[in-house]
N, C-alpha and C positions, 0 to 999 in steps of 0.2 A: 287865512286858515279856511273859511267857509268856501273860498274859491276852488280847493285842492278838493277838501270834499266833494262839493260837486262837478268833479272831475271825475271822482273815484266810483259817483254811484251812475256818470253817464258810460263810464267804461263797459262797468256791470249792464247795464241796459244791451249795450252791444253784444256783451259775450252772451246775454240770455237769449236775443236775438237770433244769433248765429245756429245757437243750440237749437232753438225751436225750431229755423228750419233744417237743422241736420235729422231732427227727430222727424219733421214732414217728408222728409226723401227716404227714409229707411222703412217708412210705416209704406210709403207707396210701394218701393222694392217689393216688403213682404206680401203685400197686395196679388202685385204682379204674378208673383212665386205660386201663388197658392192659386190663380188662377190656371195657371200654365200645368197644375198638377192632377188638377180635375178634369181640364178639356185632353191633356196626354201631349201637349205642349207648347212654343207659343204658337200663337199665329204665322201665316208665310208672309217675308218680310220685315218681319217685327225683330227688336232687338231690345236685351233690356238695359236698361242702364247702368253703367256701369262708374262707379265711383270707390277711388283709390282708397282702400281704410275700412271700407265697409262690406262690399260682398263684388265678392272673385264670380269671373264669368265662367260658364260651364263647361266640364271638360269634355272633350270629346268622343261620343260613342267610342265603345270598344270594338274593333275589327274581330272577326270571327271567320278562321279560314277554312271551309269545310271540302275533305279529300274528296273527287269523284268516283264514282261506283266503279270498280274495277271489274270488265266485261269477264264472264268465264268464257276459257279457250275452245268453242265448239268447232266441228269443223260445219263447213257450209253442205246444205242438203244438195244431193246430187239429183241434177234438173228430172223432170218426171215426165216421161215423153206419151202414157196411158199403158204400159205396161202392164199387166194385170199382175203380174206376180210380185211385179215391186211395189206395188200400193201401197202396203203395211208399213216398210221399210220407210218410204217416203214419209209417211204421216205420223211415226214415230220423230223422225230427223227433228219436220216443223214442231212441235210438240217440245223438242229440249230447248229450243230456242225459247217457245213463248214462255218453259217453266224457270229458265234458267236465268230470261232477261226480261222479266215483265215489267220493267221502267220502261223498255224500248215497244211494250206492244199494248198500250192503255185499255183498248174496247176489242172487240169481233173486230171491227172493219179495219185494223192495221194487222190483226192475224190472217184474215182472208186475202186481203194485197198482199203479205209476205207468202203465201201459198200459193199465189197465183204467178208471182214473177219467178218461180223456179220451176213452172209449166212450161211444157216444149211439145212441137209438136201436134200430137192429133189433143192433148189433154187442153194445149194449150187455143186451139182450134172452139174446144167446147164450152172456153170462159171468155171466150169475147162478145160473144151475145150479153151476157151477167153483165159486162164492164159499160157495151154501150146504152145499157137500156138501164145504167142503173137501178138493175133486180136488188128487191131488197133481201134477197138471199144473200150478198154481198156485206150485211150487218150483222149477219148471227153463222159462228163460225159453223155452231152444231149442225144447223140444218148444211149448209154449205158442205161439210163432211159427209153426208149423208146422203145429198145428192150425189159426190164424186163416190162413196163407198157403191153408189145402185149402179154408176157408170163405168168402173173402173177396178173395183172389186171381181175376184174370182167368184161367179154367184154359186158355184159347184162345193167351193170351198165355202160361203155361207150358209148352204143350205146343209150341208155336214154337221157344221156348229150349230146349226137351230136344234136339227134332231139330238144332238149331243147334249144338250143343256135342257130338252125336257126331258130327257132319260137319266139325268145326272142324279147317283143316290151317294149317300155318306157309304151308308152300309157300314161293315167295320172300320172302313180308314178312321184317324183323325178328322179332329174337324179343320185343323188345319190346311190337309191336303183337299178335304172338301172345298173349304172356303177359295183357295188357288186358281181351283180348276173352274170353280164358279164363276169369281172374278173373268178370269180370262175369256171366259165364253161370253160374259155379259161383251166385253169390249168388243170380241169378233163380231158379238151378231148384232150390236147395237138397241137390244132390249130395251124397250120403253122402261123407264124410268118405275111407273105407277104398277107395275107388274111384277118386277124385280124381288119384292121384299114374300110373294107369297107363291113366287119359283123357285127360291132359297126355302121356304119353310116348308114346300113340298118335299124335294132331296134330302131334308136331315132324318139321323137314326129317330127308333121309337124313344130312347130314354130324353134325348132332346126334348122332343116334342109333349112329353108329357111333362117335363119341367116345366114350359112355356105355357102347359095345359090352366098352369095352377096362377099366372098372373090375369088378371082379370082385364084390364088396359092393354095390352102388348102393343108397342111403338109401329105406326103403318109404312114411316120413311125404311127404305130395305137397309140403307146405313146405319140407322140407329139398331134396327132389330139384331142385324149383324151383331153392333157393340155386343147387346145383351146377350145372343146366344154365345158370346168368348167368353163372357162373365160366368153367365151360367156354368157351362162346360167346366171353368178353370174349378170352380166349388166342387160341382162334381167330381172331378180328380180327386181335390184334396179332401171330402168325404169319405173317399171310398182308400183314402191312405189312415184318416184316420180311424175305420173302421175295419183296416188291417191290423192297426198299431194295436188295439185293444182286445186282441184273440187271446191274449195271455195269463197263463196261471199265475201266481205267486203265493209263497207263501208269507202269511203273516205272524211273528215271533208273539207267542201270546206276553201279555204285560204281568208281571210274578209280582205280587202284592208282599210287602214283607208284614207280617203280624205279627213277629216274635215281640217288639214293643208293646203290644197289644193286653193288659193283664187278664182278662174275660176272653182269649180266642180259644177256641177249642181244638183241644190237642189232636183228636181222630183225624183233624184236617191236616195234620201234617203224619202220619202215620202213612197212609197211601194215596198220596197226592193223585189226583184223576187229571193226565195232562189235557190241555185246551183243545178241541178239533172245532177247525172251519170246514165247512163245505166235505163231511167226510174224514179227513185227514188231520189228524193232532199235529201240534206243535213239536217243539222239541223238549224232550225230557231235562231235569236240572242233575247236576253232577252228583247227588248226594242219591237220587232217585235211581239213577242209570249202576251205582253200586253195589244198593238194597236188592235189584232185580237179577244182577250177575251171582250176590252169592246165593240168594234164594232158587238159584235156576231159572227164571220166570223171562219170558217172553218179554223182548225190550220194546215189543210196539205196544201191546195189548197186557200186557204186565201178570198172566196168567201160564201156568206149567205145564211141559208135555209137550213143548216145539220152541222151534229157537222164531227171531226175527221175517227170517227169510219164507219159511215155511208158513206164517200167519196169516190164517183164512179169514181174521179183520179187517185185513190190509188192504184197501182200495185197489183195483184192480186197473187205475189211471196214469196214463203218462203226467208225472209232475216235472213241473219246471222250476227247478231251485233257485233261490237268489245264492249268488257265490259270498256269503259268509263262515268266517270260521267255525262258528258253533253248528252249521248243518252240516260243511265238510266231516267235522269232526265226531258227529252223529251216526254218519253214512258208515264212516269206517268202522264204527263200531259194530251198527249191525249185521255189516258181511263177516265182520269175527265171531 
């Protein structure tokens, strides 16, 4: 009997054994786990271990399959041989390219090589110097433009648009059609940038300008000021709609108190009621009033004998604008009768 016992408590020894280091591999596992969660994963090389029962190895990134930018159909600019009349043309063409595919043109210096290999010619003559001397006009597309605008631009036609845009006034147009022609002229003559916002606020009407009189900061960028003067402008419109909307008369129905509930009201106050006048102009008579005055003969504006309605030298001498209700229709008609 004590032999089987101690059989039964060396088994137990073993299975407690076993357990302990099953608990030693899973505390390392989770070790591992939480390092690999902080650093963002394991190390190169490394693998973790992996044991049947206890923690499954990791799944696999998920694949992520992302469509390529699908090019807009332009067609290709047609080569530029220095033609002065096609310049604009030209440097419109390169321009939808850079707006339309700017994944394909990152800085200046892949817009200025795509402008340069559709050079032909004497144009093309003028940018090989720039290419072997590595000018650094070759990095910045604007000035680059600017040099071929002073070389290859019509300067008859620039100098047209100079004078055009410092004679440019609003005057009566909109500011829309102002704004248009502003824009446009800036592009042709290629106006400094720092100049731009108070060659625009030369050209606007006076009511503009004195709107802009009353902010104290006014924005110096010509873009931002633009915003404001659209802002401005648009208020002023609707200002001055709704200070059309408010030109108008109406009349108001005076409010008729009943006091016949009333045990202390005094009678005289209902004998010849004095109808309500705003602004000049009474109210509308009540039905019991408008009967007293027809069999007494008496005047139905002014409630006095010796003339009808029509003829009462009371009676305001003003165009009124009625509200279309039945009791003033109903009034109306009466006293043309």
């Amino acid at each position: 009997m004590l032999g089987v016992i101690q059989q039964e408590l060396q088994a137990l020894k073993n299975d407690n054994q076993t357990l302990h280091a099953d608990n030693q591999t899973l505390h390392s596992e989770l070790e591992s786990l939480k390092g690999d969660r902080a650093s963002g994963g394991p190390p190169p090389g490394s693998q973790l271990p992996k044991k049947s029962g206890t923690l499954s190895a990791r799944p696999d990134p998920v694949q992520v399959t992302v469509n390529p930018v699908t090019p807009v159909p332009l067609a290709t600019p047609e080569r530029f041989t220095g033609d002065n009349a096609k310049f604009s043309s030209f440097m419109t063409q390169c321009k939808l390219h850079f707006l339309c595919r700017p994944y394909a043109f990152p800085d200046d210096s892949a817009k200025v090589a795509f402008t340069i290999s559709y050079l032909s010619g004497n144009a093309a003559q003028w940018a090989v110097p720039m290419v072997e001397n590595d000018d650094p006009i070759l990095y910045s597309f604007s000035n680059f433009q600017h040099e071929m605008r002073k070389m290859f631009a019509k300067h008859s036609c620039v100098q047209a648009a100079d004078s055009e845009i410092l004679s440019l006034r609003q005057g009566s147009k909109d500011l829309l059609s102002y704004l248009s022609d502003f824009k446009r002229l800036v592009v042709e003559t290629s106006w400094p940038r720092e100049k731009r916002g108070s060659l625009f606020y030369k050209g606007l009407n006076e009511e503009l300008k004195d709107a802009l009189s009353q902010i104290v900061d006014p924005p110096e960028d010509w873009e931002q000021l633009i915003d404001l003067v659209v802002k401005i402008d648009r208020r002023l419109g609707e200002r001055k709609g709704e200070r059309a909307k408010g030109g108008r008369f109406l009349f108001i129905k005076p409010f008729e108190k009943k006091n016949q509930n009333k045990p202390h009201a005094d009678k005289s106050t209902f004998e010849n009621p004095e109808p309500m006048q705003i602004g000049g102009i009474r109210g509308p008579l009540t039905k019991e009033e408008k009967e007293r005055r027809r069999q007494l003969n008496l005047c139905l504006y002014c409630g006095k004998p010796g003339h009808f309605a029509k003829d009462c030298s009371a009676k305001p001498k003003v165009k009124r604008v009625a509200l279309t209700t039945t009791a003033l229709e109903t009034e109306s008609s009466d006293q043309e009768n």
